[in-house]
DSSP file (Angstrom, degrees, kcal/mol; ACC not computed):
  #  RESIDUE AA STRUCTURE BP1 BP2  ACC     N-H-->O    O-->H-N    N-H-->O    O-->H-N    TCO  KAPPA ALPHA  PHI   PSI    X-CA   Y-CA   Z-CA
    1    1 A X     >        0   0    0      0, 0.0     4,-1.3     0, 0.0     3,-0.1   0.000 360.0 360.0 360.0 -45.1   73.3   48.5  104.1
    2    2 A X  H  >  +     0   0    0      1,-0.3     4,-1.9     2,-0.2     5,-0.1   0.625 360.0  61.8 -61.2 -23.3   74.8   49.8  107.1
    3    3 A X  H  > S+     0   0    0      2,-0.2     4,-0.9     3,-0.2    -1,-0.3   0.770 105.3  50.4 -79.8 -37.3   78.1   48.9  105.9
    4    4 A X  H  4 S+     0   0    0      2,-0.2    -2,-0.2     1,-0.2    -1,-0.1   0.879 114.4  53.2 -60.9 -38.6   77.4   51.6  102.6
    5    5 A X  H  < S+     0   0    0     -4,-1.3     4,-0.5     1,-0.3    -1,-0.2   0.800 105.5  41.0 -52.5 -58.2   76.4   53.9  105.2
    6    6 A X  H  X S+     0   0    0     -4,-1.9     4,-0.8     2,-0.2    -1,-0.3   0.459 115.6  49.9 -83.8 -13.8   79.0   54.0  107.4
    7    7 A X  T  < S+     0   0    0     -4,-0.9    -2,-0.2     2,-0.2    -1,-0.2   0.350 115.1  51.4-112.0  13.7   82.1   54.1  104.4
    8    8 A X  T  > S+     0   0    0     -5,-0.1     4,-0.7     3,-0.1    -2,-0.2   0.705 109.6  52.0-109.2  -7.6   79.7   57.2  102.8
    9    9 A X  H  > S+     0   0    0     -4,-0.5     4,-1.6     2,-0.2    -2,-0.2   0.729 109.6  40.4  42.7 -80.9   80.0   58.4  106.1
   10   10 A X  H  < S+     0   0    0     -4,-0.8     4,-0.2     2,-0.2     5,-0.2   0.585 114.1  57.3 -89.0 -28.4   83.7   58.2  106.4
   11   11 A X  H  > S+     0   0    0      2,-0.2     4,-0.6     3,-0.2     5,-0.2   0.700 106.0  52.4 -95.7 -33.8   83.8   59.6  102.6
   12   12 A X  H  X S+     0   0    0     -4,-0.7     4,-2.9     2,-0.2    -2,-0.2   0.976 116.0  34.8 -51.3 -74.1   81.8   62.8  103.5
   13   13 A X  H  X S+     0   0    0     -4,-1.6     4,-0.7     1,-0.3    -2,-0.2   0.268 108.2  63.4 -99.7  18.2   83.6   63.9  106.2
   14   14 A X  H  > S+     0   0    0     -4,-0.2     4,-1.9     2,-0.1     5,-0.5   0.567 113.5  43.7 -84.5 -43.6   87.2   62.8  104.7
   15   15 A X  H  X S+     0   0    0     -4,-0.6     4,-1.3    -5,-0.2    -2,-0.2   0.924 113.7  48.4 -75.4 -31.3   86.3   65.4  102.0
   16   16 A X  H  X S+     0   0    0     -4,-2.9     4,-1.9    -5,-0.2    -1,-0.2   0.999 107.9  53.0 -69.6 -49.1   85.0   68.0  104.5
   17   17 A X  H  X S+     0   0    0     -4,-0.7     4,-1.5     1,-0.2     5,-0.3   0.832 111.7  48.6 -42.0 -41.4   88.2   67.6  106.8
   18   18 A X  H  X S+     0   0    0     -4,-1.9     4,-0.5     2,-0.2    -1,-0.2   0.732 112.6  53.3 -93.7 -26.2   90.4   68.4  103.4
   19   19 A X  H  X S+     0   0    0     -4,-1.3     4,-3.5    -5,-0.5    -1,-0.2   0.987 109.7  40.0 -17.6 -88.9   88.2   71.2  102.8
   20   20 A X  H  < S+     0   0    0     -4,-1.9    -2,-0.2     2,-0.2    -3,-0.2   0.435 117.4  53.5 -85.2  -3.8   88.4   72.9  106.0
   21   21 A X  H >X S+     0   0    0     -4,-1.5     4,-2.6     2,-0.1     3,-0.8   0.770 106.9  49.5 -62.3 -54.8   92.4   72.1  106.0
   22   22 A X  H >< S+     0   0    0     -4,-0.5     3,-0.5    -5,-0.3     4,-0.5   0.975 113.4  49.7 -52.8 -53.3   93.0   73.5  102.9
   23   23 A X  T 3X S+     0   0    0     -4,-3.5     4,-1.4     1,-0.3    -1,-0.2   0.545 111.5  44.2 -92.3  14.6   91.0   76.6  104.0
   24   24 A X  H <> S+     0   0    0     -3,-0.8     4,-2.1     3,-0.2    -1,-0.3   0.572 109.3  54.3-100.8 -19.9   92.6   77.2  107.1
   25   25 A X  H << S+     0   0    0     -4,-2.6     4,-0.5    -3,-0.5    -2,-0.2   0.719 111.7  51.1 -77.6  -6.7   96.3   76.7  105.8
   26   26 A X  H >> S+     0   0    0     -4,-0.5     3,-3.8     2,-0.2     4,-2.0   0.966 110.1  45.0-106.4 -66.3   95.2   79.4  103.2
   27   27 A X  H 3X S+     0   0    0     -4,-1.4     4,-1.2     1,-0.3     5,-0.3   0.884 113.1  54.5 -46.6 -53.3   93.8   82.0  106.1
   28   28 A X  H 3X S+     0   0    0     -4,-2.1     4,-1.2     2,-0.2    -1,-0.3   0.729 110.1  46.9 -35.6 -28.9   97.2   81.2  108.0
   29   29 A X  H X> S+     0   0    0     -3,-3.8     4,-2.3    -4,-0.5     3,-0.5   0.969 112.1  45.5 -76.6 -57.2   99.2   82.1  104.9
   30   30 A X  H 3X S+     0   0    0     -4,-2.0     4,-0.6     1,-0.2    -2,-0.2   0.550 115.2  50.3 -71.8  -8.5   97.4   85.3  104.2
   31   31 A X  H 3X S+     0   0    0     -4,-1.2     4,-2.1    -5,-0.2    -1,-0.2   0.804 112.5  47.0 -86.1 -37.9   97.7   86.1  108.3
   32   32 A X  H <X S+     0   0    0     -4,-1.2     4,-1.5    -3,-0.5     5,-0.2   0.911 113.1  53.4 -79.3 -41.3  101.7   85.4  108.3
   33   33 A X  H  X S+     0   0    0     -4,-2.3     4,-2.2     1,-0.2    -2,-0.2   0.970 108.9  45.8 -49.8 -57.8  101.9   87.5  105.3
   34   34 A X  H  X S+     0   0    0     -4,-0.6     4,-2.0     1,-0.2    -2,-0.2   0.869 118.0  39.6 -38.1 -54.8  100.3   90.1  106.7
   35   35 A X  H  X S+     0   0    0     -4,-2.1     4,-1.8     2,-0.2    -1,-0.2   0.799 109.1  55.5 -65.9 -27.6  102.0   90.2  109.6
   36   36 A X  H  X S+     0   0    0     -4,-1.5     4,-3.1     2,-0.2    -2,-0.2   0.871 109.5  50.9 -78.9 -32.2  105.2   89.5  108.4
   37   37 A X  H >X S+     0   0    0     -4,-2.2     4,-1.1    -5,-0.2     3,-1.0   0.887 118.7  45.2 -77.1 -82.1  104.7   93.1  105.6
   38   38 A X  H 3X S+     0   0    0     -4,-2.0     4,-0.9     1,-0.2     3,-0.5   0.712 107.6  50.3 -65.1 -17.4  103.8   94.9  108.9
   39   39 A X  H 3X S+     0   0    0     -4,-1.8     4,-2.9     1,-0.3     5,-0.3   0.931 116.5  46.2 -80.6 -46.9  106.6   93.5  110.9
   40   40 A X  H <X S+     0   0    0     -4,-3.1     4,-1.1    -3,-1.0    -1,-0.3   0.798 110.9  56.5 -55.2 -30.5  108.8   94.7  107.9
   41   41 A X  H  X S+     0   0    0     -4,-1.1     4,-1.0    -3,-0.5    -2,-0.2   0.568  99.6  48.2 -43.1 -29.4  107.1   97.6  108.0
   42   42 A X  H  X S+     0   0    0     -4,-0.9     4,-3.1    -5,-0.4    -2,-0.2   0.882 114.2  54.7 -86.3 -56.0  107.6   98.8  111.4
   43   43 A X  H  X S+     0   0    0     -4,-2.9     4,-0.9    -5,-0.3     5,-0.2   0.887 109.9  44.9 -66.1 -24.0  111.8   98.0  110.9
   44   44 A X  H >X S+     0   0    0     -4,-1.1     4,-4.6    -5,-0.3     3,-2.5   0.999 111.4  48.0 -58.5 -68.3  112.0   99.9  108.0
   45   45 A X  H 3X S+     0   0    0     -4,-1.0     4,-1.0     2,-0.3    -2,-0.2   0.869 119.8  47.3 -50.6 -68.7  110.0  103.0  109.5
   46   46 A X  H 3X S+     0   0    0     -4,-3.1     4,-1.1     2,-0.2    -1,-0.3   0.706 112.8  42.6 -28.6 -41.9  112.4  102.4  112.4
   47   47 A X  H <X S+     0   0    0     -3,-2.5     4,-1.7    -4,-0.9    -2,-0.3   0.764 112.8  59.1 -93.3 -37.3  116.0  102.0  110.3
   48   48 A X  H  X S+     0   0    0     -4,-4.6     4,-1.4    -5,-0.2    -2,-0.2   0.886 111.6  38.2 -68.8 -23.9  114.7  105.2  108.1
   49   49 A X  H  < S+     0   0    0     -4,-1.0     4,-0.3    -5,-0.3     5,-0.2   0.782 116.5  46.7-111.6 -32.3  114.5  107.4  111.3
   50   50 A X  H >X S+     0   0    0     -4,-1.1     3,-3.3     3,-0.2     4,-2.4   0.977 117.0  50.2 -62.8 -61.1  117.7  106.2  113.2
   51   51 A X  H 3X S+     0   0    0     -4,-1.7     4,-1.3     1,-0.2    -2,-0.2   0.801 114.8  43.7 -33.2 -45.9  119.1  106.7  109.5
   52   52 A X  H 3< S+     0   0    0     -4,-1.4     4,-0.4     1,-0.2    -1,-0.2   0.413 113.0  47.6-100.8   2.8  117.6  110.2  109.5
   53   53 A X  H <> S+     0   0    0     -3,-3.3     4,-1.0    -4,-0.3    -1,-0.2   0.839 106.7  59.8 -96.6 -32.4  118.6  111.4  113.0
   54   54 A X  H  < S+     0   0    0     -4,-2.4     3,-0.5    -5,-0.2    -2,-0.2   0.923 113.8  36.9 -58.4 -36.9  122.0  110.2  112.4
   55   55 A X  T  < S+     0   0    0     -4,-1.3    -1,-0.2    -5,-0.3    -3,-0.1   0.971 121.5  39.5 -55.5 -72.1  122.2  112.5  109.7
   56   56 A X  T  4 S-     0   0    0     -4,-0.4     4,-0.3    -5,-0.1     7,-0.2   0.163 120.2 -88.4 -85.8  25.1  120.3  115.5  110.8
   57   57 A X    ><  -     0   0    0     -4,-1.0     3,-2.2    -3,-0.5     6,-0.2   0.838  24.7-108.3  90.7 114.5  121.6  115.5  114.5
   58   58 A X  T 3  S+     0   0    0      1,-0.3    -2,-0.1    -4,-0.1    -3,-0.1   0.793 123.6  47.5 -27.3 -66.9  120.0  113.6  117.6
   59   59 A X  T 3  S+     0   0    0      5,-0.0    -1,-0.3     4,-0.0    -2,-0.1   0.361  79.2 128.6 -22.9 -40.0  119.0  117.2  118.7
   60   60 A X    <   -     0   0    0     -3,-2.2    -3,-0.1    -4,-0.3    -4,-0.0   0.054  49.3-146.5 -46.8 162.1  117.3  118.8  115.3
   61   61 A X  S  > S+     0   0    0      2,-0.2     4,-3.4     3,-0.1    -1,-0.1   0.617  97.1  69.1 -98.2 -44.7  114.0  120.3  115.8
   62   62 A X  H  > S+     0   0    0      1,-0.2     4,-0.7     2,-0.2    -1,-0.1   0.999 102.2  41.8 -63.9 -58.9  113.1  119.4  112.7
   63   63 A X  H  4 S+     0   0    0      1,-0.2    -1,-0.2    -7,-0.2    -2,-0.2   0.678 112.5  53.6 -63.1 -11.1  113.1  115.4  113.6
   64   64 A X  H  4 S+     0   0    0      1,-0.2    -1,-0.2    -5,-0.1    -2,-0.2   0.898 111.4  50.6 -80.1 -51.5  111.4  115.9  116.9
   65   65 A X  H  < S+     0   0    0     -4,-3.4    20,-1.8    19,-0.1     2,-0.2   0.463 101.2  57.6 -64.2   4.5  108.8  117.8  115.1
   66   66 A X  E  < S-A   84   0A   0     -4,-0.7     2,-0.6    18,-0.3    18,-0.2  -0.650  71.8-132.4-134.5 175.7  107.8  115.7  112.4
   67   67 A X  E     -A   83   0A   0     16,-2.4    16,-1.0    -2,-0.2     2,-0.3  -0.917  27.8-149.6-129.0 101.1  106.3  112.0  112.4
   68   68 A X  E     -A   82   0A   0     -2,-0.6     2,-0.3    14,-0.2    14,-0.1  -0.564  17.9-174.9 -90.8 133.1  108.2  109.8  109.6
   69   69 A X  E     -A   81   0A   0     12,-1.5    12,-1.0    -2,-0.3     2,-0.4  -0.918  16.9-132.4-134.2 177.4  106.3  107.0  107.9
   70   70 A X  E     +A   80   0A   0     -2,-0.3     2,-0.3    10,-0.2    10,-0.2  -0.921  19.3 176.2-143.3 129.9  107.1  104.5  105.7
   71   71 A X  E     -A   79   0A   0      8,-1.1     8,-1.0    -2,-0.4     2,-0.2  -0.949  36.0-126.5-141.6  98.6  105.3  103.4  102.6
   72   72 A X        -     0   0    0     -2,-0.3     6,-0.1     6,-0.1   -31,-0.0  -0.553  42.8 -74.3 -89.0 171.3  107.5  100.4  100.7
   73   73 A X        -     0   0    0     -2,-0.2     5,-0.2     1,-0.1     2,-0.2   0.504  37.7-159.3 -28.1 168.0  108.4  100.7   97.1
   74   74 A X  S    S-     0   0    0      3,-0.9     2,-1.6    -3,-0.0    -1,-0.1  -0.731  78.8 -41.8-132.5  95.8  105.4  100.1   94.3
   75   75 A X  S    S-     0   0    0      1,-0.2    -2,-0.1    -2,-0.2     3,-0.0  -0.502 127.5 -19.6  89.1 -96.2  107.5   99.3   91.5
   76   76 A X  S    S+     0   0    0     -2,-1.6     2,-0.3     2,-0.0    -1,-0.2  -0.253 111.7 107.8-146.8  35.0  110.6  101.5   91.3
   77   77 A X        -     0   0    0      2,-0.0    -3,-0.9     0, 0.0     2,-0.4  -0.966  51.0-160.7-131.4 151.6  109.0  104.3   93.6
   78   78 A X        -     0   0    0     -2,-0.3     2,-0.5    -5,-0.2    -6,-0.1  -0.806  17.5-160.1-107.6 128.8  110.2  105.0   97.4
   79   79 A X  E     +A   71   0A   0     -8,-1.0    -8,-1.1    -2,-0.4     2,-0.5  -0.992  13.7 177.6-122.4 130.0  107.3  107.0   99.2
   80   80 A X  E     -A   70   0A   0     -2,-0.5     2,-0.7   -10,-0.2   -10,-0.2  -0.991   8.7-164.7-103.2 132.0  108.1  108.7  102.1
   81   81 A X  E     -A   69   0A   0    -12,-1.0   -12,-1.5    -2,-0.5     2,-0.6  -0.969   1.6-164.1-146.7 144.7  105.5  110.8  103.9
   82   82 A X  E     +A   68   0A   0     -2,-0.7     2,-0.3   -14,-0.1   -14,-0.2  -0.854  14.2 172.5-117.9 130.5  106.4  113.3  106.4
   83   83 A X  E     -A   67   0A   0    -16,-1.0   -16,-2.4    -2,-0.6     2,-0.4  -0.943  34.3-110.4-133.0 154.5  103.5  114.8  109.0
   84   84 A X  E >   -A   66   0A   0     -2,-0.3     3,-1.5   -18,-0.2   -18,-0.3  -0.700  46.5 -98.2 -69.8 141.4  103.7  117.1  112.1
   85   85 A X  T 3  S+     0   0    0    -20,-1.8     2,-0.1    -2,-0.4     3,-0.1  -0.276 111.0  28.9 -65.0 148.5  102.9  115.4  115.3
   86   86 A X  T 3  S+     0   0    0      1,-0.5    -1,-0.2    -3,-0.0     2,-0.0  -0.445 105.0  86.9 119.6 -47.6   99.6  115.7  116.6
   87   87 A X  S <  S-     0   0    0     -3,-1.5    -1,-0.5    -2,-0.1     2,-0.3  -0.219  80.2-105.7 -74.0 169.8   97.8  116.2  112.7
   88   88 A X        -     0   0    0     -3,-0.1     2,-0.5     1,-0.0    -1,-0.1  -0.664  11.0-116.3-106.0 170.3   96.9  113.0  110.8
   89   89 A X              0   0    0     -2,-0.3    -1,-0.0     1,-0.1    -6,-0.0  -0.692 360.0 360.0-132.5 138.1   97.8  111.2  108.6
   90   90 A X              0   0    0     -2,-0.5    -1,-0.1     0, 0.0    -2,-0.0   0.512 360.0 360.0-103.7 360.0   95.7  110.7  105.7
């Protein structure tokens, strides 16, 4: 009897372990994804505004004043969105 006990026991918490593996590899996926789209985020947003000073002059007025962000693609669409600094961004 004790012997039933202890291997349902062992059979419980082998299925609970593979459980609570499975759902922690899952939240780790969905956190490195996440991080990895903002970390992509951030270098794009970065390479668009070295791109856009090189263009429009270290010096323009216009690129000091304004706050470039970065929205990637949905589909076949580019979003850009262009703010002054200080307002927010909605």
């Amino acid at each position: 009897m004790a012997f039933i006990s202890v291997l349902l026991l062992v059979g419980f918490l082998s299925v609970w372990l593979v459980q609570q593996y499975n759902l922690q590899e899952s939240w780790l996926q969905k956190e490195i994804n996440s991080k990895f789209a903002e970390s992509m985020r951030q270098v794009t947003e970065q390479q668009m505004h070295q791109l856009l000073s090189e263009k429009l002059g270290k010096d323009s007025v216009i690129l000091d004043s304004l706050k470039m962000t970065f929205h990637p693609p949905r589909g076949n669409r580019m979003r850009l969105l262009r703010q002054e600094k200080g307002s927010r961004l909605r």
